[in-house]
C-alpha positions as CSV (number, residue, x, y, z in Angstrom):
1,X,0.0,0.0,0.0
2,X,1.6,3.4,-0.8
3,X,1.3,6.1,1.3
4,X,0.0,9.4,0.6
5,X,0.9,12.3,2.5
6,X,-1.5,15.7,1.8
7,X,0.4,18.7,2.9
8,X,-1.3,22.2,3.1
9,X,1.1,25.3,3.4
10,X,-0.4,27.8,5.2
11,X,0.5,31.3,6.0
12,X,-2.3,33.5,7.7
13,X,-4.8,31.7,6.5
14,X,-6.6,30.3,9.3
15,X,-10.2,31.5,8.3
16,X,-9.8,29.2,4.8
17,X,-9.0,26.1,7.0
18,X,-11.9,26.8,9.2
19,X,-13.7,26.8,6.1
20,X,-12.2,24.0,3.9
21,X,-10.4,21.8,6.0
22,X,-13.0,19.5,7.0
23,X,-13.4,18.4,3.7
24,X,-9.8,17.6,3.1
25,X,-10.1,15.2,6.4
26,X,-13.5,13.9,5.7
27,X,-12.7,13.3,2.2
28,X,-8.9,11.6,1.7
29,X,-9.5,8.2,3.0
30,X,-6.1,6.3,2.9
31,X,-4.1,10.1,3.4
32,X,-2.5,11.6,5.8
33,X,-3.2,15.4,6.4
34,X,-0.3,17.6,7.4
35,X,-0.7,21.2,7.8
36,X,3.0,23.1,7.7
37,X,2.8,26.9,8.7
38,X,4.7,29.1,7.2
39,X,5.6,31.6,10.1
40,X,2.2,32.6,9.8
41,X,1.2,35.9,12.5
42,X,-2.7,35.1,12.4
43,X,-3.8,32.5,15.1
44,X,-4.0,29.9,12.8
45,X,-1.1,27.6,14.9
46,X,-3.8,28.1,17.9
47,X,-6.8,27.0,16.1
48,X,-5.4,23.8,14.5
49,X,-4.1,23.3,18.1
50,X,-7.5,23.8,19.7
51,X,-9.6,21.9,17.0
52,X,-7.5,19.6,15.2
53,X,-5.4,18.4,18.3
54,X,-4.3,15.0,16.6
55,X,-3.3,16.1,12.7
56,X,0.3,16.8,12.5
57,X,1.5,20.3,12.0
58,X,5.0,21.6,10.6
59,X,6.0,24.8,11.8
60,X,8.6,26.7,10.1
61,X,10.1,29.7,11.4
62,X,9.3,31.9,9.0
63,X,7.5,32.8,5.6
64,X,9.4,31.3,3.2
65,X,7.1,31.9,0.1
66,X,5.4,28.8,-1.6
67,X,8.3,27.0,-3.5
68,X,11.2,26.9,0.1
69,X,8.2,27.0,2.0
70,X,7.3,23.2,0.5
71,X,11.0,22.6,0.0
72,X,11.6,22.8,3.9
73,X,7.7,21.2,4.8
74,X,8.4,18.2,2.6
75,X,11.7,17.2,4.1
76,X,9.6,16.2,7.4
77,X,7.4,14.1,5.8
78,X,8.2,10.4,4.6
79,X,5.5,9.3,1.9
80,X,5.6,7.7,-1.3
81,X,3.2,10.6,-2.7
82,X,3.3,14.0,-2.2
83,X,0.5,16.0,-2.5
84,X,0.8,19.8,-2.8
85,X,-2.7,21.3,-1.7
86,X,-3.9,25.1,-1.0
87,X,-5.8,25.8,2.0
88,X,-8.3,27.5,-0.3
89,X,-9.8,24.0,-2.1
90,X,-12.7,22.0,-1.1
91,X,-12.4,18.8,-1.7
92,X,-15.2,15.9,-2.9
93,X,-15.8,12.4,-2.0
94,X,-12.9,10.0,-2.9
95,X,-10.8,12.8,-4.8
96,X,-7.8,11.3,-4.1
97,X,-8.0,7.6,-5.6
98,X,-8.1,8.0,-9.0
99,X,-5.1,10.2,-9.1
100,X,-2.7,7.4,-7.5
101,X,-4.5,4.6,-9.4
102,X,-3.4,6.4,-12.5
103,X,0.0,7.0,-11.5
104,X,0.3,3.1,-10.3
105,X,-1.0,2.4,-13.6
106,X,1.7,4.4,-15.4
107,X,5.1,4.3,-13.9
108,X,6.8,6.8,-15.9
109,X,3.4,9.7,-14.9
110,X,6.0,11.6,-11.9
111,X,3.3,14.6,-11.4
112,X,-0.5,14.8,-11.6
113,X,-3.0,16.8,-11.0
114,X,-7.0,16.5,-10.6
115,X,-9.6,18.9,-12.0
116,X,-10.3,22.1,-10.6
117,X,-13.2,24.1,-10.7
118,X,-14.1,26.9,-9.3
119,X,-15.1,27.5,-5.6
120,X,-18.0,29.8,-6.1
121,X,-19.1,28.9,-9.7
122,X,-18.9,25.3,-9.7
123,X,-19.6,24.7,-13.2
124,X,-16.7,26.8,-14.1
125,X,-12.9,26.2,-14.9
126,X,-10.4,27.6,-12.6
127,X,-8.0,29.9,-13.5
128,X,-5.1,28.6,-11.2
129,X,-5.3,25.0,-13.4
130,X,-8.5,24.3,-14.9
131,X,-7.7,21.3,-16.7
132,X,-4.3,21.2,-16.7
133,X,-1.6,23.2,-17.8
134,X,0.4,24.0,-21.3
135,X,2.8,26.7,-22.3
136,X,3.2,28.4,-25.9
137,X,6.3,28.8,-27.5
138,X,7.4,32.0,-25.7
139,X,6.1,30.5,-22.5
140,X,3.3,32.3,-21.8
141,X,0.9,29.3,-19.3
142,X,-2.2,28.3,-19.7
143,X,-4.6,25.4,-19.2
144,X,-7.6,23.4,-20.4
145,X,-10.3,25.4,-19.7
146,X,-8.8,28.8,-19.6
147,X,-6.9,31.3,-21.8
148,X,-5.8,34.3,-20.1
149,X,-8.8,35.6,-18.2
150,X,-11.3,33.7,-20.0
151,X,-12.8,31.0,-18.4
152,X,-14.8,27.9,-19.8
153,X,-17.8,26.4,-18.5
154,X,-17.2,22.5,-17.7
155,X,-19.5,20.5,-20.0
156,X,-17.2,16.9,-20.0
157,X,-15.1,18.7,-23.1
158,X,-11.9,17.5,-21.0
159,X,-13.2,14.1,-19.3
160,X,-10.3,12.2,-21.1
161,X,-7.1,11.8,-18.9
162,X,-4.0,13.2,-21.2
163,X,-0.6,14.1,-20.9
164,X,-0.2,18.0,-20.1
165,X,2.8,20.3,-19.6
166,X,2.3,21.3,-15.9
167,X,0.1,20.6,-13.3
168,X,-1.2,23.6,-10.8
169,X,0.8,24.2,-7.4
170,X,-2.7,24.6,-6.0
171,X,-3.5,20.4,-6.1
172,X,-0.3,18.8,-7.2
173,X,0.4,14.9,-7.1
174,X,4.2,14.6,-7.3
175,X,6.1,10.9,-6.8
176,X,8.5,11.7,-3.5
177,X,11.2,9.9,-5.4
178,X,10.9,12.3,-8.1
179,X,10.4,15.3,-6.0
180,X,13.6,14.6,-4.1
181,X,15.4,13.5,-7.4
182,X,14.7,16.9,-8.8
183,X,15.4,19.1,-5.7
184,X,12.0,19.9,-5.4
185,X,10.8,23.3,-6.2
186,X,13.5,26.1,-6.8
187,X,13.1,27.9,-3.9
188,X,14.3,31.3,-5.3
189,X,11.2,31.8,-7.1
190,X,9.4,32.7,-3.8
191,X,5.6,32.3,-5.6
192,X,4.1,31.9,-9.3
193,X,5.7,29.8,-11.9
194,X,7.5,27.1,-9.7
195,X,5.2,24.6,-10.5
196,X,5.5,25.0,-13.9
197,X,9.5,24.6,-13.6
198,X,9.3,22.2,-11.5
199,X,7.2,20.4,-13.9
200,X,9.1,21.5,-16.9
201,X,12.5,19.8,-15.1
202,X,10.6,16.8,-14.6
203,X,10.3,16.5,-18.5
204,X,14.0,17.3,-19.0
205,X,14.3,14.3,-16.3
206,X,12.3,11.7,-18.4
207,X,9.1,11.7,-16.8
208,X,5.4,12.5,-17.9
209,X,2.8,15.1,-16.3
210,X,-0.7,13.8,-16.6
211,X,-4.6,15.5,-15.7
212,X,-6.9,12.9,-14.0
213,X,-10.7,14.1,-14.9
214,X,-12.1,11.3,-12.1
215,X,-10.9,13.7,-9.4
216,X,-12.6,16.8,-9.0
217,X,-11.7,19.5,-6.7
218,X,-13.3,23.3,-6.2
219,X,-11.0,26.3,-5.5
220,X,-11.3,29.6,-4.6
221,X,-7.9,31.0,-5.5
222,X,-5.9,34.6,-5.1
223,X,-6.4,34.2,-1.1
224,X,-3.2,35.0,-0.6
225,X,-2.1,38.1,-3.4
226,X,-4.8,39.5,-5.0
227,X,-5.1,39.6,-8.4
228,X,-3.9,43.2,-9.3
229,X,-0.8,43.3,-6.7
230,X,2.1,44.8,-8.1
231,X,4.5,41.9,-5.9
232,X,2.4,39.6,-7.8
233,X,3.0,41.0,-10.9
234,X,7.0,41.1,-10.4
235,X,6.7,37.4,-9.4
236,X,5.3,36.0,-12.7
237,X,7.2,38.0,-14.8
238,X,10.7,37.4,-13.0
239,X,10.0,33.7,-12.3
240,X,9.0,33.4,-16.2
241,X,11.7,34.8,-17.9
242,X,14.2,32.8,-15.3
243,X,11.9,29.4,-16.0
244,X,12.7,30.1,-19.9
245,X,17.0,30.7,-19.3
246,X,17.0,27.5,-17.3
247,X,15.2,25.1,-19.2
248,X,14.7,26.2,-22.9
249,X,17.0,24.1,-25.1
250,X,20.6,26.3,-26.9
251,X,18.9,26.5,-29.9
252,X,15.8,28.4,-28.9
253,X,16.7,30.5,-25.9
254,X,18.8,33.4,-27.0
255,X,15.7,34.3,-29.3
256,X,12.9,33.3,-27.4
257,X,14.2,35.2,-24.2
258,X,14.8,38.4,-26.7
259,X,11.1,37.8,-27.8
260,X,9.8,37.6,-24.2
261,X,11.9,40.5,-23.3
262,X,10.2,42.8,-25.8
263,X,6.8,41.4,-25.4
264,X,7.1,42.0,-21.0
265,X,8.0,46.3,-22.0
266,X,5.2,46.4,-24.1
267,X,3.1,45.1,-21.3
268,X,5.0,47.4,-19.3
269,X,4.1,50.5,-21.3
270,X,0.2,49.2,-21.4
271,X,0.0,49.1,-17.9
272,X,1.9,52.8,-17.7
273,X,-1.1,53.6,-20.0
274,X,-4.0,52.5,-17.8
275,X,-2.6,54.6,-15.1
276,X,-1.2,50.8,-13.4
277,X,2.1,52.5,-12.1
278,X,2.9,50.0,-9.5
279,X,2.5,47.1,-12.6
280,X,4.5,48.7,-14.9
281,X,7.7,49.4,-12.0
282,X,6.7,46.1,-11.3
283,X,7.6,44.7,-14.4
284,X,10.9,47.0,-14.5
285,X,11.8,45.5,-11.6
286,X,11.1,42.5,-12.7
287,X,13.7,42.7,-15.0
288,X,16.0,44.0,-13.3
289,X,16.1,41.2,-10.9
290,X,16.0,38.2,-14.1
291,X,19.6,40.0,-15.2
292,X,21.2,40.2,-11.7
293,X,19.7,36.3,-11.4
294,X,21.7,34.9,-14.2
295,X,24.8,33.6,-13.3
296,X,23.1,31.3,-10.7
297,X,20.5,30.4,-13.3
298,X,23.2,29.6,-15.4
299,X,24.9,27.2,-13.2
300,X,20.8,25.6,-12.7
301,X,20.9,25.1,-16.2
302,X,24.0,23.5,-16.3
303,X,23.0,21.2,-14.2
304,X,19.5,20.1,-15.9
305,X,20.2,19.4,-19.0
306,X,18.0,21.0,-21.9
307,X,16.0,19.5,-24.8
308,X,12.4,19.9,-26.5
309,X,9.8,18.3,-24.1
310,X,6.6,17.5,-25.5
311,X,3.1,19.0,-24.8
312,X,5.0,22.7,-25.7
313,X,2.1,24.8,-28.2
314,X,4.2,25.8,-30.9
315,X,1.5,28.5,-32.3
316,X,1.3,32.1,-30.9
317,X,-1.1,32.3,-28.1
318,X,-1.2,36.4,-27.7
319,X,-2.1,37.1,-31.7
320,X,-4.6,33.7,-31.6
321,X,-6.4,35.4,-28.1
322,X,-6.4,38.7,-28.3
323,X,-6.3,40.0,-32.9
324,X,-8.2,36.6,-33.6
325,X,-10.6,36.2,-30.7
326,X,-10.1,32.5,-29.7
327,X,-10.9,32.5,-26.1
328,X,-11.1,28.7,-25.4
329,X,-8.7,26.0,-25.8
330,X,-10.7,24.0,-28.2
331,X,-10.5,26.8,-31.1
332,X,-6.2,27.2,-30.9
333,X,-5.1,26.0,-34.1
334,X,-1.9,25.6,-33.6
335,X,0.2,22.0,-32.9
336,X,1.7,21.0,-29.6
337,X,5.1,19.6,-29.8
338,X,5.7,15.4,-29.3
């Protein structure tokens, strides 16, 4: 029997755990529920101690963002099968199963991830990972279910269990072996986009990321940065353009990075033009930070390795979305890589 450890980083988020996690506990038969704090300064330590007195709790000294955060968490916890959950996700009956039955079934499947709807408009893909994750060919992310801001409605059009590029940080299946392999996340990112390297590395490492349909799971998402924070906004643009240098095979990266570069001032200048001033020093910042990060990102590269990995969309998702209107994944007309 392999075990499955569900690990829930929190930081200040005690009022979503009163809220969702009775649903993890009453619904993960077979897993065991860990909650590792993040130097949290809410009372959320005090509450799991009061009303959860027997669940295990990891308490780290001090925020360490998502990706060390997890990093530090998972070293505690022996398990076959890691499972990266936000406090912010209800789960359902049984969610857990199918995922490891279909990781069982397919030994080389090293992360996995269910699907994830939204919290509050259940019949709706969420943004965070819908129905699993791709990137295009200047690595811009997004899923089955949603391109960009625009979200799908579920009607079974991604039922079928397929290999994807990466699989959301919010309800993450990850082999231990794998994840320890690998290094786990890299902790420099802090937040946003360290799934998707991770996941990325764990192509360039010979494994497979796969979406399970049979597990459903609802999320609220952005409870801890909202959507228009300017930290947030540095994150994912930083972490994005550092993702690309490390992983993106010789042949590709000087151009695609010179591409992305380009692409992340006009953005820039848009949000200077919608009066967005924190965004656009944001995204200056942003840069700023990438170009001071490259000699260690060179030495990460060095050590990964780079090729093509599969399940990369080789057509140009900003034209197709915004000049051609095709707002669902079902009407890109581009080919994904093999």
């Amino acid at each position: 029997m392999k075990s499955i450890a569900i690990v829930i980083l929190n930081w200040n988020g005690r009022t979503m755990l009163e809220r969702f996690l009775p649903s993890v506990i009453a619904n993960s038969e077979g897993a065991r529920v860990i909650v590792a704090d993040n130097g949290s300064s809410d009372d959320s330590v005090a509450f799991l101690r009061q009303q959860y007195p027997t669940l295990q709790l990891i308490l780290l000294d001090k925020n360490y963002g998502f990706a060390e955060g997890y990093n530090r968490a998972l070293q505690e916890v022996d398990a076959d099968y890691y499972v990266l959950l936000n406090s912010d996700v209800e789960c359902t009956p049984h969610w857990v199963e199918p995922v490891v039955e279909m990781m069982e079934r397919e030994p080389q499947v090293a992360v996995a991830q269910p699907k994830l709807l939204m919290y509050d408009q259940k019949d709706t893909f969420e943004y965070a990972g819908g129905a699993g994750g791709f990137i295009d060919r200047y690595g811009y992310p997004f899923c089955r279910g949603r391109l960009f801001n625009s979200l799908e409605k579920d009607k079974g059009q991604y039922d079928d269990e397929c290999d994807i590029f990466w699989a959301t940080g919010a309800a993450m299946f990850v082999r231990a072996s794998v994840w320890k392999e690998l290094g786990g996340l890299d902790g420099d990112f802090f937040a946003h986009m360290e799934e998707i390297d991770f996941c990325w590395r764990t192509q360039l490492a010979g494994y497979r990321v796969r979406y399970c349909p049979r597990s459903v799971l609802y999320h609220v998402g952005g409870g801890t940065l909202p959507k228009s924070s300017p930290f947030k906004t540095e994150l994912n643009f930083r972490n994005n353009l550092s993702m690309l240098y490390k992983n993106l095979p010789d042949g590709r990266r000087g151009w695609v990075l010179a591409m992305r570069m380009w692409l992340d001032r006009v953005a820039a200048v848009k949000f200077l033009m919608e009066g967005h001033v924190g965004e656009y020093k944001a995204v200056r910042k942003a840069h700023r930070q990438y170009r001071s990060w490259k000699p260690a990102l060179r030495q990460k590269r060095m050590k990964n390795g780079t090729h093509e990995v599969p399940q990369v969309y080789q057509g140009l998702l900003l034209p197709e979305y915004y000049l051609l209107g095709r707002k669902v994944f079902s009407s890109l007309k581009g080919r994904f890589s093999k």
